[in-house]
N, C-alpha and C positions, 0 to 999 in steps of 0.2 A: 391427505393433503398435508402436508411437514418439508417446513423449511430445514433443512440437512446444510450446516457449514461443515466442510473440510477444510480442517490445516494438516496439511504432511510436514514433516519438519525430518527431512532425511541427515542422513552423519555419516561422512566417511575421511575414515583417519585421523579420527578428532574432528572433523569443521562441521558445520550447518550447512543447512539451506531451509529455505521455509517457503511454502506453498500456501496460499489459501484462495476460497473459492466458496458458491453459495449455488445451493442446488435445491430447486423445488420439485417434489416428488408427484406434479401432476401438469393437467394445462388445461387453460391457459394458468400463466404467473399474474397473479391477484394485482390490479393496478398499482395499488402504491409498492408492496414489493419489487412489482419490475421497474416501476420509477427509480426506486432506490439502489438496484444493482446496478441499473442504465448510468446512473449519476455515481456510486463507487468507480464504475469502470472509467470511466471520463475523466474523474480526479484522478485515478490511479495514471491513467495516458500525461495527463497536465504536469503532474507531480515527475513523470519521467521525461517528459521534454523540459522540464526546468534542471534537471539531473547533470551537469557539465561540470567541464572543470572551469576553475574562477568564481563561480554563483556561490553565493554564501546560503549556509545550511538552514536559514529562517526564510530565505527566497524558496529555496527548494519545498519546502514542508506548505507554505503558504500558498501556491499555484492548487495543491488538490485540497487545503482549508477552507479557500473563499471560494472554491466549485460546491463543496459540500454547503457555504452557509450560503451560499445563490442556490440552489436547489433545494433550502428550508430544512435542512436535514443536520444543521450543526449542534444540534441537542444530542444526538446519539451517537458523535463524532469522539470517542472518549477515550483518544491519547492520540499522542504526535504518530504523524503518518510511514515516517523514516529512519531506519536504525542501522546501524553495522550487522554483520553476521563474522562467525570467526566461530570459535570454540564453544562460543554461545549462542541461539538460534537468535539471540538480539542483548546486542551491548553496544557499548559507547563506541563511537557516536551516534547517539541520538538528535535527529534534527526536528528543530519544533522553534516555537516563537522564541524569539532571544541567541539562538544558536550562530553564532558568526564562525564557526567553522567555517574552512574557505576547502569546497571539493575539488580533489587533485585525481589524476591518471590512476587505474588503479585499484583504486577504492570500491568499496563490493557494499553496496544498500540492499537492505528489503525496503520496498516500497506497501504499507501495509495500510489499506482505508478499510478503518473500523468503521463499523454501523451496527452498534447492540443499544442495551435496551430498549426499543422498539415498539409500536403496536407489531409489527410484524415478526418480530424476532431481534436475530442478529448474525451478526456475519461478518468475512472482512475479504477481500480482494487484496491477494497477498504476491509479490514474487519477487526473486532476486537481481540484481541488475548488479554491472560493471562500469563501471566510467573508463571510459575509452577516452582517447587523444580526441576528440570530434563529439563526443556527446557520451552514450553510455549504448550498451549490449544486453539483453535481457539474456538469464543463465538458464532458462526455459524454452519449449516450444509453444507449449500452452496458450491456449486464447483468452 
């Protein structure tokens, strides 16, 4: 019974991309662990419907913050949820409290809810998205 996080963090032609994901190697998934993936994946949906162009960068980051501290879990919440990808699997900008960056057309996020140190471990629900003229595109198929 092992909690197994995977991050992929593929590269081509120089750029990123970053993947993550949380995989227990039995079943059933131990109640609070599946609490806690049920509630990353929700922040991570919350955190991607605040994702548009217009919304300021501390709006964005704060939709899957305040899912994680309504779910009791903002103790193991331990960095800002949204970053650029580009040459780096994560650089500026970084969206987190304070960030008034304003999101335009375009613009290529990983959407990333950590949840480590833990009784149950840690792990993070990780994937790349696009801001589109209307909302944003995930650059995955992945569930």
């Amino acid at each position: 019974r092992d909690l197994v996080a995977i991050s992929i963090g593929p590269r081509f032609q120089g750029y990123h991309g970053q993947l993550g994901r949380p995989v227990y190697l039995d079943k059933p998934v131990p109640g609070e662990l599946d609490y806690a993936m049920k509630s990353a994946k929700e922040a991570q949906e919350l955190t991607r419907e605040a994702l548009k162009p217009g919304t300021l960068g501390e709006e964005v980051e704060a939709a899957g913050r305040k899912y994680i501290e309504k779910a009791g879990l903002l103790d193991y919440y331990v960095y800002s949820s949204c970053h650029s990808v580009g040459t780096a699997e994560a650089e500026e900008p970084v969206l987190g409290p304070g960030s008034k960056l304003v999101v335009q057309p375009d613009m290529v996020f990983s959407i990333d809810i950590p949840l480590f140190l833990a009784p149950f471990g840690g792990f993070r629900y990780e994937d790349g998205f696009l801001v589109t003229e209307k909302g944003n595109s995930k650059l995955n198929c992945t569930t």
